[in-house]
N, C-alpha and C positions, 0 to 999 in steps of 0.2 A: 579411636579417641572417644572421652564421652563426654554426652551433650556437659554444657556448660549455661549453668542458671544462674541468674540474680539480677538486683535488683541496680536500675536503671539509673547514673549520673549523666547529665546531656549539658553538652555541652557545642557553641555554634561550629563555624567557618571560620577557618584559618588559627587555630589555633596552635603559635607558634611554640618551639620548643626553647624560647628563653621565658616565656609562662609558664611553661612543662617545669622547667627547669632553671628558678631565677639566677642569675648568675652572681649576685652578692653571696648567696649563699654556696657557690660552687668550690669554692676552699673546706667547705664546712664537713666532717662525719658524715657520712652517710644516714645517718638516726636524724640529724638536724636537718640536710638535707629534703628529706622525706616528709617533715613538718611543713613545707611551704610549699608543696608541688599546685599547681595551678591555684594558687592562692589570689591572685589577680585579678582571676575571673570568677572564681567563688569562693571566699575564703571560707567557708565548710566544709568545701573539699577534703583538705588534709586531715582536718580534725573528726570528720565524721563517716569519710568511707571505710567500707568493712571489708575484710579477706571475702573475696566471691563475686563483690561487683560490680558489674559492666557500666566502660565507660562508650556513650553513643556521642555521636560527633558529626557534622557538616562535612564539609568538602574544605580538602588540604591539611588537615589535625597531621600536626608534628612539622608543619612547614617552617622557615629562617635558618641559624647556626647549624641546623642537624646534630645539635648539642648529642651525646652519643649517651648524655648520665640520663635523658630524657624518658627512654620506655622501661631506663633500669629503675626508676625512681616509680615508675606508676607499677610496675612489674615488686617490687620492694612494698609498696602500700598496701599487697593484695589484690589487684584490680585483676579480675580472672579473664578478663578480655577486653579489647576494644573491636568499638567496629562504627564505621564511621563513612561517609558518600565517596571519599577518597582520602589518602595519605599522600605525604610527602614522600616520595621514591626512597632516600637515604633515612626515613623514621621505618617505614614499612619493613628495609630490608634490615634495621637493627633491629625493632621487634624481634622480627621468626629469629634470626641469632639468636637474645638472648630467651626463645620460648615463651615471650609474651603473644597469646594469639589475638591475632590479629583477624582482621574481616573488609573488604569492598564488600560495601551495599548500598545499592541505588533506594533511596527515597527513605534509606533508615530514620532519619532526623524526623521525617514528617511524622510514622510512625508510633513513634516515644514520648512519651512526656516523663518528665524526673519521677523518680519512685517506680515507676512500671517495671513490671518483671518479664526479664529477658532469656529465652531459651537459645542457643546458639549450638548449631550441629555443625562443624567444623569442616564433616569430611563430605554431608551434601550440600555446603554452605548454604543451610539453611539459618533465617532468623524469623523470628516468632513471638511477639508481643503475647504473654499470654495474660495479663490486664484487658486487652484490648480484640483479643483473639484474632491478629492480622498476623499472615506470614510471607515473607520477603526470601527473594533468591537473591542471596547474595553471589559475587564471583570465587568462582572454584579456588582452591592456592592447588597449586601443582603437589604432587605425590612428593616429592622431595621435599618440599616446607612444610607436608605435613609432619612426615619425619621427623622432622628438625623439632616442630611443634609437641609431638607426643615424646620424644626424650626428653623436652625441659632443654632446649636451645643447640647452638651449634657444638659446644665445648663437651657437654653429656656426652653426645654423640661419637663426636670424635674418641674420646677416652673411650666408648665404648666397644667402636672397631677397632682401637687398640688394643685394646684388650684379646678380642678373640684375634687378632693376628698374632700374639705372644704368647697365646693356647694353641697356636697350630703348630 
């Protein structure tokens, strides 16, 4: 996989996934949707993140409902990674699904400030402020979620051993 750059939205602890994902809007398009994603806690968010950048996070990001439109909606905005002190077990494991990469890393949030430019190596979970020129070990994801990761989610994947079992 290759490293993955850009630039830094930070955002605290606990940030749950009816923030992620307001639920007045959960009837709504997917286009309309994607308009309000953590609008609660910043409403610049939606309006001014860009395809490429990384959201940094405290401890528990994507924690409540385990709302599932939740890493489709930050994964939909362009956000090319999250990474964050810990996830919600049930946001973590829908991320790698749908190949939104994902990252544990201890003391990331101290790390960061909004705007800073973030380097993310996936496969030595490494993270690297390079604003700041500090770099963090984050926790490894098993060979299997990288997998998952480098085809663009569970569904690529699968289609794609299908495929060669219908070549052999």
């Amino acid at each position: 996989m290759d490293v993955i750059k850009g630039r830094v939205w930070k955002f605290g602890d606990n940030v749950d996934t009816d923030v992620i994902s307001p639920s007045k809007y959960i009837e709504a398009p997917m286009e309309e949707q994607v308009k309000h994603v953590m609008e609660e806690i910043n409403p610049r968010f939606p309006r001014e993140v860009k395809p490429g950048d990384i959201i940094v996070a405290g401890r528990n990001f994507g924690c409540g409902s385990s709302r599932e439109t939740a890493p489709d909606l930050i994964k939909r905005l362009g956000v090319a990674a999250v990474v964050a002190e810990s996830f919600a077990r049930i946001f973590f494991r829908n991320s790698v699904a749908i190949g939104l990469p994902i990252l544990v890393c201890p003391k990331v949030s101290e790390a960061f400030e909004e705007g800073d430019t973030l380097e993310l190596d996936l496969e030595k979970a490494t993270v690297k402020n390079t604003t700041k020129n500090i770099t963090l070990k984050g926790e490894p994801l098993s060979p299997d979620m990288l997998k998952v990761l480098e085809k663009g989610g569970i569904t690529p994947l699968l289609k794609e051993i299908a495929q060669k079992q219908q070549q052999q």
